[in-house]
C-alpha positions as CSV (number, residue, x, y, z in Angstrom):
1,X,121.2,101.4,87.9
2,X,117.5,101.4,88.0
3,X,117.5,104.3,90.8
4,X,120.3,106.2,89.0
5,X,118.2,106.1,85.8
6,X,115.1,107.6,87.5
7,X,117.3,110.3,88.6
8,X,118.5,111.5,85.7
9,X,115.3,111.3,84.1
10,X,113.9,113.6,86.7
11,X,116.8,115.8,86.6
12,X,116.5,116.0,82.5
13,X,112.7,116.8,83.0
14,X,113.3,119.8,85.3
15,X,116.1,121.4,82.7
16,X,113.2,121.1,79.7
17,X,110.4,122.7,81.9
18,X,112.6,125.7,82.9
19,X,114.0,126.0,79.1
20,X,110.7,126.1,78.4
21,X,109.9,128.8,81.5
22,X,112.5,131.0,79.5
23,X,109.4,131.7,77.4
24,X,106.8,132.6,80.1
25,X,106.6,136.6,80.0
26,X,103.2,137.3,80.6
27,X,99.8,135.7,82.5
28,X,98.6,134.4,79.4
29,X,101.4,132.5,78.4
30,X,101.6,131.2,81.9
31,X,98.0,130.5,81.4
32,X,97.2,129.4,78.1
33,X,100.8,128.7,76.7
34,X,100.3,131.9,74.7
35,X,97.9,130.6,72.5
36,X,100.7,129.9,70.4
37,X,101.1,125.6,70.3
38,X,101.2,123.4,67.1
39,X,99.2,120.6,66.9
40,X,101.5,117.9,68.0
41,X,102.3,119.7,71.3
42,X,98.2,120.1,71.9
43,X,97.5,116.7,70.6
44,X,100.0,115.1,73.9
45,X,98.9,117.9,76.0
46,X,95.3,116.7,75.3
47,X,96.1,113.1,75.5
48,X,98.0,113.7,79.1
49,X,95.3,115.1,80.5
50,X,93.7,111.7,82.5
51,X,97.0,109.6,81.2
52,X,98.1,109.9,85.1
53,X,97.6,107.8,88.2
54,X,94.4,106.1,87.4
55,X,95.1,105.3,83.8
56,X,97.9,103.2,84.4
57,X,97.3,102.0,87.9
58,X,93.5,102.3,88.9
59,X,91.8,101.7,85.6
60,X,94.0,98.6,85.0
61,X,93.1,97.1,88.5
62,X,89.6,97.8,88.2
63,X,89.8,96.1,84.7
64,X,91.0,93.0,86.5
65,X,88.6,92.8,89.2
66,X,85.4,94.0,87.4
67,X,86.1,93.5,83.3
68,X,85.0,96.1,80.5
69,X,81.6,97.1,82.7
70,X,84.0,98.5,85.5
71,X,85.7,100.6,83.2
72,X,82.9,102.8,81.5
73,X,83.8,105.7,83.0
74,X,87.4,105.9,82.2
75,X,88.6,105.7,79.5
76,X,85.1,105.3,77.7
77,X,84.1,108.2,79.1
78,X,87.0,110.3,79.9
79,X,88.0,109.7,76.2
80,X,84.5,111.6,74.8
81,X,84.7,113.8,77.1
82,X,88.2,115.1,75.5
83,X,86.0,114.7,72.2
84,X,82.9,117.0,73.3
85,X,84.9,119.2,75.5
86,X,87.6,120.3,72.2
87,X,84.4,120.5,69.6
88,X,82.7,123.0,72.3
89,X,85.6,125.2,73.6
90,X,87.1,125.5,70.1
91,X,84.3,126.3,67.9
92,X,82.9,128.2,71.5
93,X,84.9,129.5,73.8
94,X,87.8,130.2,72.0
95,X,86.6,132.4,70.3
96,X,85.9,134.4,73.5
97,X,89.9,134.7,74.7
98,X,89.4,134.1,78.4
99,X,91.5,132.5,80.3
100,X,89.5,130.4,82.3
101,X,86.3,128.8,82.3
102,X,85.2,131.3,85.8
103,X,85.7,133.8,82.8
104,X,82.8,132.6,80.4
105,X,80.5,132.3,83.9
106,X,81.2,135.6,85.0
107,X,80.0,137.0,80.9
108,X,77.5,134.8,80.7
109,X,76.0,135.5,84.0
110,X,77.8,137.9,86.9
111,X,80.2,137.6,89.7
112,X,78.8,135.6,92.3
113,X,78.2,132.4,89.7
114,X,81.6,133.0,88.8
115,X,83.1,132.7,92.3
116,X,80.1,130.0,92.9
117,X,81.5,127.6,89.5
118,X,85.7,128.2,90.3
119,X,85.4,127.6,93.8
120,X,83.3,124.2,93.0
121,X,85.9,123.6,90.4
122,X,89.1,124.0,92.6
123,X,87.6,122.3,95.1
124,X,87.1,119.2,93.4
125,X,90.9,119.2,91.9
126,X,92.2,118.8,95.6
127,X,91.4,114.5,95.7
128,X,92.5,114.4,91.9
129,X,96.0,116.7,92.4
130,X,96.2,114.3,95.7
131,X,96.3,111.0,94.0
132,X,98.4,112.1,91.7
133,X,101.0,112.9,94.3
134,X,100.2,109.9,96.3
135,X,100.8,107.5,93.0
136,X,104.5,109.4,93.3
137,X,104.9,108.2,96.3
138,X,103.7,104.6,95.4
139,X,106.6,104.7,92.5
140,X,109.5,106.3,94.7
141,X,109.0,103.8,97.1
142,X,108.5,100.8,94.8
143,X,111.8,101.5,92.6
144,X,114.1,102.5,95.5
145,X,112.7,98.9,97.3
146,X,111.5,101.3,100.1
147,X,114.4,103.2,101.2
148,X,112.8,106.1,100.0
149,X,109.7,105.9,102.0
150,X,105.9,106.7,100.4
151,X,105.4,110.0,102.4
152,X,109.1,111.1,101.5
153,X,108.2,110.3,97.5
154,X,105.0,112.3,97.5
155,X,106.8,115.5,98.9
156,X,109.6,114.7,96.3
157,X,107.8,114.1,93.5
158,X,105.4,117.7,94.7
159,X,108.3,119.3,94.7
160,X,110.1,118.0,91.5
161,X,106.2,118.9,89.5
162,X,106.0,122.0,91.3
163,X,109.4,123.6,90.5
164,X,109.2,123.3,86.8
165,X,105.7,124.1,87.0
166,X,105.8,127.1,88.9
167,X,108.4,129.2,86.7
168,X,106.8,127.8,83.2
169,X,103.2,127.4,83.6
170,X,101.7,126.1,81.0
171,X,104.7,126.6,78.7
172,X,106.7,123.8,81.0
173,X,103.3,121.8,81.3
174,X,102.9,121.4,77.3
175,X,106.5,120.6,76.3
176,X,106.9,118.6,78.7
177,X,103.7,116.1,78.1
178,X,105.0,116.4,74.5
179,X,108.1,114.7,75.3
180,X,106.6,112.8,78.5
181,X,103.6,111.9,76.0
182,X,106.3,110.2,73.5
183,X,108.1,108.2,76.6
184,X,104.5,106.9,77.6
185,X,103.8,105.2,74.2
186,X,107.0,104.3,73.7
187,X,107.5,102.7,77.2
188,X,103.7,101.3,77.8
189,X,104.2,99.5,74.2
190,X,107.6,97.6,74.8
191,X,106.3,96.3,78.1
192,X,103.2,95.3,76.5
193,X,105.4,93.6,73.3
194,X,107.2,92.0,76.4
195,X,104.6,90.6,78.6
196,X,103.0,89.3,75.7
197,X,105.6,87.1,75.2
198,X,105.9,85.5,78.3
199,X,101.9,84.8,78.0
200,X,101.9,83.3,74.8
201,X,100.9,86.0,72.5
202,X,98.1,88.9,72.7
203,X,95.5,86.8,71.8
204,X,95.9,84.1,74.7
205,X,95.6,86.7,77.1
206,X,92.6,88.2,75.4
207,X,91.0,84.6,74.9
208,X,91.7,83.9,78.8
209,X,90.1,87.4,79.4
210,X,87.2,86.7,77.6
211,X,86.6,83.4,78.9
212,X,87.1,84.7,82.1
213,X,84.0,87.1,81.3
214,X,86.2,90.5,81.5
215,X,85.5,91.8,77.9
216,X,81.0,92.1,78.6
217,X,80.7,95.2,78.1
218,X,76.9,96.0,78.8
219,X,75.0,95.3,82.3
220,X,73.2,91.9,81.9
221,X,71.2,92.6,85.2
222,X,67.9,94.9,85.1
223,X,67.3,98.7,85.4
224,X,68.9,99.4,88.4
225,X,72.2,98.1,87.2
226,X,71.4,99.5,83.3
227,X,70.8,103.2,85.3
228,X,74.5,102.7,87.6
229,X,76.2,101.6,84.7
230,X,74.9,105.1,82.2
231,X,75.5,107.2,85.4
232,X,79.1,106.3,85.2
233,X,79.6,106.5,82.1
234,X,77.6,110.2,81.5
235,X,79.0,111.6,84.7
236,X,82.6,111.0,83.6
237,X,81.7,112.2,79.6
238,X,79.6,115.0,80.9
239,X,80.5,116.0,84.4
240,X,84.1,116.7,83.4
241,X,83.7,118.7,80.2
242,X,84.0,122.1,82.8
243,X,87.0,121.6,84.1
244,X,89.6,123.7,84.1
245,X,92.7,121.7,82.7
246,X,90.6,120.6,80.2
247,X,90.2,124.0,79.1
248,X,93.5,125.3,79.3
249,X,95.0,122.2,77.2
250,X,92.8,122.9,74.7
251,X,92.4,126.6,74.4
252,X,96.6,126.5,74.6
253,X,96.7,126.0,70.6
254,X,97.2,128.7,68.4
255,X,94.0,128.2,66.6
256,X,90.2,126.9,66.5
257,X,91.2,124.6,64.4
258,X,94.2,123.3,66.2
259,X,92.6,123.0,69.4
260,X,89.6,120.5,67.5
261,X,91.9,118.7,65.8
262,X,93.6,118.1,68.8
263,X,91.2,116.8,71.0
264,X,89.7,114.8,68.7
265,X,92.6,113.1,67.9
266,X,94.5,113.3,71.8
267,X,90.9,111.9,72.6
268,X,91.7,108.5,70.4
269,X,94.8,108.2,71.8
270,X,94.0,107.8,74.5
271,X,91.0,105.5,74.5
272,X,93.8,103.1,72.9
273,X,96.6,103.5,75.1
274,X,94.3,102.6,78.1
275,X,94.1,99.8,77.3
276,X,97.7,98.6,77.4
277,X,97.9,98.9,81.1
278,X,94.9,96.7,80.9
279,X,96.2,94.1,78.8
280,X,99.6,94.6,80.7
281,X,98.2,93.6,84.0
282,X,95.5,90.4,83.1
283,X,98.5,88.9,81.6
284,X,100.4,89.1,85.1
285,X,97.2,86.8,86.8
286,X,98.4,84.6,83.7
287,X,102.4,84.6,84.1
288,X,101.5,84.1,88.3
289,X,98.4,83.5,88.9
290,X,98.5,82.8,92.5
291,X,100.9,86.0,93.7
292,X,99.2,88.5,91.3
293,X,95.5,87.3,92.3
294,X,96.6,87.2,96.1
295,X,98.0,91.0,95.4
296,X,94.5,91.9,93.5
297,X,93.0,91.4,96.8
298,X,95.4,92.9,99.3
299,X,96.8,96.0,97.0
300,X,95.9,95.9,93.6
301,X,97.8,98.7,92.0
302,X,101.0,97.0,93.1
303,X,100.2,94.4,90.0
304,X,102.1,96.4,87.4
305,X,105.3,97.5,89.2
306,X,105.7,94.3,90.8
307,X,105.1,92.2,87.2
308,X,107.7,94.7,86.0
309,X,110.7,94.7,88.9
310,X,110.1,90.6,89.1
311,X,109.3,89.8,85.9
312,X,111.0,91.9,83.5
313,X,115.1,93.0,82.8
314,X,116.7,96.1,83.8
315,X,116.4,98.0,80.6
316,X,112.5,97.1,80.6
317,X,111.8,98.5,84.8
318,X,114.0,101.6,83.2
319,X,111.5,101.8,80.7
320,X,108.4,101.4,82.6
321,X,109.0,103.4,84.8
322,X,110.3,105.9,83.3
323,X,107.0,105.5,81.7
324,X,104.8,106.0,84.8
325,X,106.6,109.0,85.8
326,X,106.2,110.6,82.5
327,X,102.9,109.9,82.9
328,X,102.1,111.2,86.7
329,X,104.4,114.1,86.4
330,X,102.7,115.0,83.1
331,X,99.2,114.7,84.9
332,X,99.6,116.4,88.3
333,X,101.7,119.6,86.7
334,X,98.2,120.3,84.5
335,X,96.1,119.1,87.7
336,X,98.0,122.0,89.4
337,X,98.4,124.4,87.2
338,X,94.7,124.6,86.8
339,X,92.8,125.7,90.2
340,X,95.9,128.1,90.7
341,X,95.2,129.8,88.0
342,X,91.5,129.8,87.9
343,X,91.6,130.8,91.8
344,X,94.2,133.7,91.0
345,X,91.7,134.9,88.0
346,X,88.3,134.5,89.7
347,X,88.6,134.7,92.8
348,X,91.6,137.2,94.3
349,X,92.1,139.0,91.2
350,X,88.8,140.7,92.1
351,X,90.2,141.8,95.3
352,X,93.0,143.7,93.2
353,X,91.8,145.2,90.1
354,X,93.9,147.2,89.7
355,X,97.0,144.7,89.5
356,X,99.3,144.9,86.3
357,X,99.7,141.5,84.3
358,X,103.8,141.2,86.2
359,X,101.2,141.3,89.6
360,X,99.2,138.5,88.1
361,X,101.7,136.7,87.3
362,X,102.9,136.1,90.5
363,X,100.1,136.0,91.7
364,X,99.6,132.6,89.9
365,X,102.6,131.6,90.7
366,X,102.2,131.9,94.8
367,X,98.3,130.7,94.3
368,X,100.5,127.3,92.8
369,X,102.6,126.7,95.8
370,X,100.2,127.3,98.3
371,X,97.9,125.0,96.9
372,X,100.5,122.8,96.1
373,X,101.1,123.2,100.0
């Protein structure tokens, strides 16, 4: 039932990103949605952007292991950086209409720091899009107990993310994290409600966690630890305000406004949300404490699926899920949209300048599967 579930989940998820594909008629809306989104569709779209592989499976194991000092970068950071990044690019850049951020370094300066910043910038999507696909994997495997093997998941799930993306862009990306987005909250909160439960209530499990020393936030050593702990923090907040599906989520909405409004508020989101994996997996060292602290030390993202398929009923694994997909799918679509486009615009578009906006197009769209590839 579980498996069957999954399925038609995916299977729903591919028909709303090619409805929404039927929209795609140009390079900008495959790049920028159009500039034509309201601010609910921006405000998921912004809150989907790290709500992927780490939030729910690396950020929570960390949180485990290390407390609230092992977390500064995400989502402390991550979630100002959705903060600063829609107060600059809408009161800035969107004013400019460019479709990527190779655009504003090639007006600002010339063409070889264009080239220089996109090919940094795809570059350094290739480990990100990766673990995406690889956290795929991880859940194909999990739900289907294996007979579905990790390598075979990642080049399902690539494919599943890739199809949809391909013909929709950013159209498919947007709707989709809207209604991924919704699944997310939905499904993250009823297994939180849930594991709560079996724990004694939300504040046992924060008690515990505090007792156990997880919730000290600030460094308690001396400057070398003070100086590792702001470099994490600032190179998450800072270091990722230039990238480039931070700037096509945001620059998607059909005005200034929209697109600060957005961020500010996709930003809140999800600095709050984090923390419901978090919660979700201390309280599995409570409910088990000797399998889930023997599985932080041999695999420690396994804690929250195998809390969930041990733990939990059917209609709750369904949910969650359904709830990690959402999540992944909604993650690595943006993660691959963005260095397509920004390699098509930067990089070989200068090779063919005379190309009509059809030739773009596609030329976007065969920069996707390759680098998909």
């Amino acid at each position: 039932m579980l498996i069957w579930f999954i399925v038609i989940y995916l299977m729903v998820s591919i028909g709303i990103g090619l409805y929404a594909a039927t929209r795609v008629h140009s390079a900008k809306d495959f790049a920028v949605a159009g500039r034509s989104l309201p601010l609910p569709v921006v405000t998921a779209t912004v809150f989907a952007t790290w709500f992927g592989a780490e939030a729910v499976f690396g950020v929570s194991a960390t949180f485990v292991k290390d407390g609230l000092r092992g977390v500064v970068a995400d989502p402390f950071g991550a979630s100002l950086c959705l903060v600063i990044a829609g107060v600059f690019y809408g009161t800035t850049l969107y004013r400019l209409n460019v479709l990527t951020l190779g655009d504003f370094f090639r007006l600002r300066y010339d063409r070889s720091v264009e080239l220089l910043t996109t090919l940094c910038i795809v570059a350094s999507y290739l480990g990100w899009v990766s673990a995406q696909i690889k956290a795929l994997g991880l859940v194909f495997s999990v739900v289907t107990n294996g007979t579905v093997s990790a390598n075979a998941g990642m080049i399902l799930g690539a494919a599943i993310v890739l199809t949809y993306t391909t013909f929709g862009g950013m159209f498919s990306v947007a709707i989709l994290d809207f209604v991924q987005m919704t699944v997310v909250m939905g499904g993250m909160a009823y297994i939180g409600y849930l594991v709560s439960g079996m724990t004694g209530g939300v504040e046992t499990v924060v008690r515990q966690a505090a007792e156990a020393g997880k919730l000290d936030f600030f460094p308690s050593g001396g400057a070398a630890e003070w100086l590792a702990f702001l470099a994490a923090w600032m190179t998450m907040m800072l270091g990722s305000i230039p990238q480039q599906d931070v700037f096509q989520r945001i620059t998607s909405a059909r005005s200034a406004r929209i697109a600060i409004q957005a961020s500010l508020l996709g930003g809140a989101l999800y600095f709050c949300f984090t923390f419901i994996p978090m919660f979700i997996a201390y309280a599995a060292t409570l409910i088990d404490p000797e399998q889930f602290n023997s599985l932080i030390q041999s695999d420690s993202q396994l804690v929250l699926p195998t809390l969930v398929l041990e733990h939990t009923p059917l209609l709750a694994q369904a949910v969650f899920f359904g709830a990690v997909l959402s999540a992944i799918m909604s993650c690595s679509s943006a993660t691959l949209l963005a260095p397509s486009v920004a390699f098509s615009e930067n990089v070989v578009r200068g090779f063919f300048p005379a190309a009509g906006d059809h030739a773009f197009l596609r030329m976007m769209r065969i920069t996707l599967v390759c680098f998909t590839g």
